[in-house]
C-alpha positions in Angstrom: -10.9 17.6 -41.0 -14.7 18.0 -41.4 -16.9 17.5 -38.8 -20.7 17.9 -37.9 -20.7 20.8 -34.5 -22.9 18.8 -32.3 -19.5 16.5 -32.3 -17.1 19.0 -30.9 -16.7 21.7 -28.3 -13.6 23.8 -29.4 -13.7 26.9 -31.8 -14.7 26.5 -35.0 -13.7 28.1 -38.5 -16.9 28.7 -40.8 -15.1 28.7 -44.6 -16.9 28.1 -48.1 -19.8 26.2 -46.1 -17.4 24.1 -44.5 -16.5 23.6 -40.9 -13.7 23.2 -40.1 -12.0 21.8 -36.6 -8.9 23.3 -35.0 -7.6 20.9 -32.4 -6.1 23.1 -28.8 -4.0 21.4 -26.9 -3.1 23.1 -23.3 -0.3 21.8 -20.8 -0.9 22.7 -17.2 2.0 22.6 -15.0 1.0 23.0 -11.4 4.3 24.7 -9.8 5.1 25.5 -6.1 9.0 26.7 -5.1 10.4 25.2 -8.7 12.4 28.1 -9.9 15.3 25.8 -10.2 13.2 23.1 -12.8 10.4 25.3 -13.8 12.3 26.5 -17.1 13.9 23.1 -18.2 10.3 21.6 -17.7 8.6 24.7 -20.2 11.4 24.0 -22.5 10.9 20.8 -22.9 7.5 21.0 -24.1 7.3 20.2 -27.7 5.4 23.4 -29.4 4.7 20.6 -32.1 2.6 17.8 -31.4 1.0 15.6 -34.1 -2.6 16.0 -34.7 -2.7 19.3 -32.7 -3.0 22.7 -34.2 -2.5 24.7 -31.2 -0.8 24.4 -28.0 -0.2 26.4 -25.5 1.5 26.4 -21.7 -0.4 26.9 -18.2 1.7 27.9 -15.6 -0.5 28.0 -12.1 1.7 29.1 -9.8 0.6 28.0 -5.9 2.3 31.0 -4.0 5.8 29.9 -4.4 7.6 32.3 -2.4 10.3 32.0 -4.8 11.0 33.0 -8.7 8.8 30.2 -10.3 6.2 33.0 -11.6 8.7 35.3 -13.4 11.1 32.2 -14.5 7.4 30.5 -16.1 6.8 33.9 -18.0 10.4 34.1 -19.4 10.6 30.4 -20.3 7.8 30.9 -22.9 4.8 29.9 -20.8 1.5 31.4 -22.7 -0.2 32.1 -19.2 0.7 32.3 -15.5 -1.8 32.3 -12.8 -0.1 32.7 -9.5 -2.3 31.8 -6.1 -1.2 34.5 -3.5 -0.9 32.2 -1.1 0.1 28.7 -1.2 -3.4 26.2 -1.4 -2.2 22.7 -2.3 -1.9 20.8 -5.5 -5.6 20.3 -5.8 -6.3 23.3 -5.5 -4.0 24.7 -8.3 -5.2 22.0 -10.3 -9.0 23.2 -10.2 -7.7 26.9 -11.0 -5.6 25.1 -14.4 -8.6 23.2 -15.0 -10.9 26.3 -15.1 -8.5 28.5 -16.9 -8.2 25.6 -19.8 -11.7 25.6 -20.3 -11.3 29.4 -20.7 -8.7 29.4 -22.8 -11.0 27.0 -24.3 -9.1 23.8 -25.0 -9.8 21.0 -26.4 -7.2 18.3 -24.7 -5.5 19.0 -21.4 -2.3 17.4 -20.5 -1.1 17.5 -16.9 2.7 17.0 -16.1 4.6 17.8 -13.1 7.3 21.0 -13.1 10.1 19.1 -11.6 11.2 17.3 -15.0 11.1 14.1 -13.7 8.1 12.9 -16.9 9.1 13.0 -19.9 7.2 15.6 -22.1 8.3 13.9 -25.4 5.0 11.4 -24.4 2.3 13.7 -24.7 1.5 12.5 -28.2 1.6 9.3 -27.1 -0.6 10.2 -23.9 -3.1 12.1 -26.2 -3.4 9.7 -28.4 -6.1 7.6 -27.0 -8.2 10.9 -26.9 -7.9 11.7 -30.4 -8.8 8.3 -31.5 -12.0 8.4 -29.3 -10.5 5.4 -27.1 -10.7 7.4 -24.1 -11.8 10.5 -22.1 -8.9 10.0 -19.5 -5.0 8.8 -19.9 -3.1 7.9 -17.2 0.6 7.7 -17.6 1.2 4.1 -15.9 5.1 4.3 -14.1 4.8 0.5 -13.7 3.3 -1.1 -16.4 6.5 -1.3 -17.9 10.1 -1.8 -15.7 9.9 -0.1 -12.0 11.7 3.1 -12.3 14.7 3.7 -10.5 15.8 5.2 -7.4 12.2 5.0 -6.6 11.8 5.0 -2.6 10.8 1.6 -1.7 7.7 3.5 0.8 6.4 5.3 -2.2 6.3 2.3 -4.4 4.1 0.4 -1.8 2.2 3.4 -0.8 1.1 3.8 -4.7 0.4 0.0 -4.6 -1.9 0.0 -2.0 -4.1 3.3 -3.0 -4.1 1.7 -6.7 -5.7 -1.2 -5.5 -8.1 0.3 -3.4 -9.1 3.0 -6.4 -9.2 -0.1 -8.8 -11.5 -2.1 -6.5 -14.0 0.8 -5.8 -14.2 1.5 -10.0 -14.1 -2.0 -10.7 -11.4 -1.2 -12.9 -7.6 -2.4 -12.6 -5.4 0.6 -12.1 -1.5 0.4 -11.8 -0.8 4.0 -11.3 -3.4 6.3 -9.2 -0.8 8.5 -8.1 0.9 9.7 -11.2 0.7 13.4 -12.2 1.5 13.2 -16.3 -2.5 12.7 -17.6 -4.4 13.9 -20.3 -8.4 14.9 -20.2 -10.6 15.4 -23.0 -12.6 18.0 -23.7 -15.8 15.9 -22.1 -14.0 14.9 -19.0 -12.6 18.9 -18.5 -16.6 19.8 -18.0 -17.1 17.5 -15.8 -13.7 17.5 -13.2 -15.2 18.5 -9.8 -12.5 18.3 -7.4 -12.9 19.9 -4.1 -10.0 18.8 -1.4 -7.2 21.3 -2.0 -4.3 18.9 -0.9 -4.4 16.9 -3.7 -6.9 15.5 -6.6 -5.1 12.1 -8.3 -7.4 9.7 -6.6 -10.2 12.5 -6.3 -10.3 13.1 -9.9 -10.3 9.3 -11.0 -13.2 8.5 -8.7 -14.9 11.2 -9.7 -14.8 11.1 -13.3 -15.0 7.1 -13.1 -18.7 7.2 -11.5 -19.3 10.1 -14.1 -18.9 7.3 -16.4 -16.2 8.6 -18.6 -14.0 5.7 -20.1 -10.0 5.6 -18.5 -6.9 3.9 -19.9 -3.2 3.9 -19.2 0.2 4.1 -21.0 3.2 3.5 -20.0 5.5 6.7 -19.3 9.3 6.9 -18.3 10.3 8.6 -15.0 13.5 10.1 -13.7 13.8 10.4 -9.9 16.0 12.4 -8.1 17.5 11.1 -4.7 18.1 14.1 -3.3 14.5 15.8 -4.0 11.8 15.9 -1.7 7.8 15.5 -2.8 6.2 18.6 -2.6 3.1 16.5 -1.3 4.6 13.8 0.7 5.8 15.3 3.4 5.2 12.8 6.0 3.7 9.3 4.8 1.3 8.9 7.7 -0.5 11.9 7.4 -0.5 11.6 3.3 -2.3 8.4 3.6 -4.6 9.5 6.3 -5.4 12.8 4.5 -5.9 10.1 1.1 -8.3 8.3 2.9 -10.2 10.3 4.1 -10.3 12.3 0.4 -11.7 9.1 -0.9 -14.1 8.5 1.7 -15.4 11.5 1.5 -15.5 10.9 -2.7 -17.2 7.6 -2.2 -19.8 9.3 -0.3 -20.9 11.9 -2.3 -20.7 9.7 -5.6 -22.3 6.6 -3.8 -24.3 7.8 -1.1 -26.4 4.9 0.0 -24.0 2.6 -0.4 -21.9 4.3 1.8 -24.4 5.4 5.0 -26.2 1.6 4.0 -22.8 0.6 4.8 -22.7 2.1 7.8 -25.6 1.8 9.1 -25.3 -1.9 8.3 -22.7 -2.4 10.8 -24.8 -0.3 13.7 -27.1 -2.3 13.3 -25.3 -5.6 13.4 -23.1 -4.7 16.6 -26.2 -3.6 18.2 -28.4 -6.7 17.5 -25.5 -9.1 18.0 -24.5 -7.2 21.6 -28.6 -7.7 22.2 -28.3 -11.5 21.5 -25.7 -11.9 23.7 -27.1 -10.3 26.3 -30.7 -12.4 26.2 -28.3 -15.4 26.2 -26.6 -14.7 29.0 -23.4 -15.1 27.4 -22.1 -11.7 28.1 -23.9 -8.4 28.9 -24.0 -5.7 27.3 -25.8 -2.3 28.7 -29.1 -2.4 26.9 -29.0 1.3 25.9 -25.8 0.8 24.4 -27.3 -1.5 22.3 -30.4 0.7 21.4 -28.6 3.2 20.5 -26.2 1.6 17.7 -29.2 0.3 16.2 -30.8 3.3 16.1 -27.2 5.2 14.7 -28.1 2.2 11.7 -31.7 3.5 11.0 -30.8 7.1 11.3 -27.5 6.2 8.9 -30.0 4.7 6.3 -32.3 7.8 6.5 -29.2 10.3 5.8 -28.3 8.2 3.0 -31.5 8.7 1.4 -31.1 12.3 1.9 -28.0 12.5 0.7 -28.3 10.8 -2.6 -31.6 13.3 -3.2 -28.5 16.3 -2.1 -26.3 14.8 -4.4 -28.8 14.1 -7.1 -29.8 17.8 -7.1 -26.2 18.8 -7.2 -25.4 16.6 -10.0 -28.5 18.5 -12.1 -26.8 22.1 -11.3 -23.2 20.6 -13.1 -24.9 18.8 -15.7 -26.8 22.2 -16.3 -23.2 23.9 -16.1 -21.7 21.8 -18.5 -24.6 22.0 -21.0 -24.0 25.4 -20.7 -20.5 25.6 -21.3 -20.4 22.8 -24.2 -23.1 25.0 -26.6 -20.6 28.4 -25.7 -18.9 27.4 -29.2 -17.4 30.2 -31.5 -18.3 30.4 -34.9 -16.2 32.6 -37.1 -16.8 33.7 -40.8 -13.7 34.5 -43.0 -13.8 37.6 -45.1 -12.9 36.8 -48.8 
């Protein structure tokens, strides 16, 4: 396959004045405490996958304090990066994401170590990549039958955040949860996840104001009764901490929109208490009042200083990312 190297960002083979691409496909398989799947889940990686040439197995370990490492490296994994301490799912997920691009890969594909995807998809989930369709593919649970044995709390849990995700990107989302996804090469440079807990809805929003295009294909899913989520310990603080990781996204992407927001409503519950007051209809204390309007004009003042933050830190990755995408490797073979 010929192609032109302003196109690409992978290594390159320099032969008889041609160019040609070699496709790297890396699987990242965040683990923590999965000595009992972890090698099932390794083997069960096809080492063949059309339109690849290379692929190869990232193992980041998140301080399991069990075998996972040494099971990973025995399995076949080609790299294991073991956290000494456990950080969270996000967290290992920023360490893959960084080692892929070292490793320098071309496609990433995500899956869970517990077994429960089905790795026999990831052609079907790269697919959209390779074609150019998309920089992101999200492996849907429910755009097909609902699984089974899914609990009924994590079914309407992954309902609600989907529709708040799909509402924010203006884009309509069925699965915003789901672990099994593939990046392209474009989207890898531009990942910046920071929350440690967890990244699904972090990485979507993030790459969605980025402006990279994001589809989704249906995937099976097995679900074991008796397993717990490594995540979901408790569904109350999940969906607080979720929350709050998408607030936070919202405001960094969408500054003024979101201290406008705010200080929107300051200044409407302070001029409406004001009104009231003058009218005699119920009285409010007048520095009360005051003082949510001025929480609304010092809201819209951070807002503009946040986007000009914001702005400035969007230069320093787009400077990164130049960076990283002209770090191509040109070899020349020796006749």
């Amino acid at each position: 396959m010929t192609v032109m190297l302003s196109e690409n960002n992978c290594d390159y083979k320099y032969n008889k004045s041609k160019i040609l691409y070699h496709m790297k496909l890396v699987v990242l398989i965040p683990a923590y405490n999965e000595e009992g799947l972890i090698e099932k889940t390794i083997h069960s990686i096809p080492r063949k996958v059309l339109g690849v040439d290379e692929l190869k197995i990232l193992v980041i370990d998140d301080g399991s304090k069990d075998n996972t490492a040494n099971l990973a490296v025995h399995a076949g994994a080609d790299k294991v990066v073991t956290h000494k301490k456990n950080s969270g799912v996000g967290a290992a997920f920023m360490t893959g994401i960084r080692n892929a691009i070292h490793m320098n890969a071309d496609i990433v594909v995500t899956i869970d170590a517990d077994s429960q995807f089905d790795s026999n998809e990831i052609p079907e989930m790269i697919a959209p990549i390779l074609n150019h369709q998309a920089d992101v593919v999200i492996g849907s649970r429910f755009l097909g039958k609902t699984p089974k044995n899914i609990p009924k709390i994590k079914l309407v849990g992954n309902k609600i955040f989907s529709k708040i995700i799909s509402t924010l990107v203006s884009q309509n989302f069925s699965d915003t949860q789901t672990g099994f996804r593939a990046y392209s090469k474009n989207a890898l440079l531009d990942i910046s996840v920071v929350n440690d807990f967890t990244y699904t809805q972090e990485v979507l929003l993030d790459l969605k104001f980025k402006g990279h295009s994001i589809v989704e294909v249906p995937i099976k899913v097995k679900y074991d009764d008796k397993r717990k989520s490594r995540v979901v310990k408790s569904i109350f603080g999940y969906s607080v901490r979720s929350l709050s990781i998408i607030g936070r996204t919202l405001v960094y992407h969408r500054p003024m929109l979101s201290f406008n927001i705010l200080g929107l409503l300051f200044c409407i519950v302070g001029v409406i208490g004001k009104l009231l007051t003058i009218g005699d209809i119920f009285t409010i204390n007048t520095e009360l009042t005051t003082g949510m309007i001025i929480l609304g004009g010092v809201s819209f003042m951070m807002g503009l200083f946040a986007s000009v933050v914001f702005r400035r830190q969007a230069f320093a990755e787009k400077n990164l990312r130049h960076y990283l995408d002209n770090s191509k490797v040109l070899t020349r073979d020796r006749e």
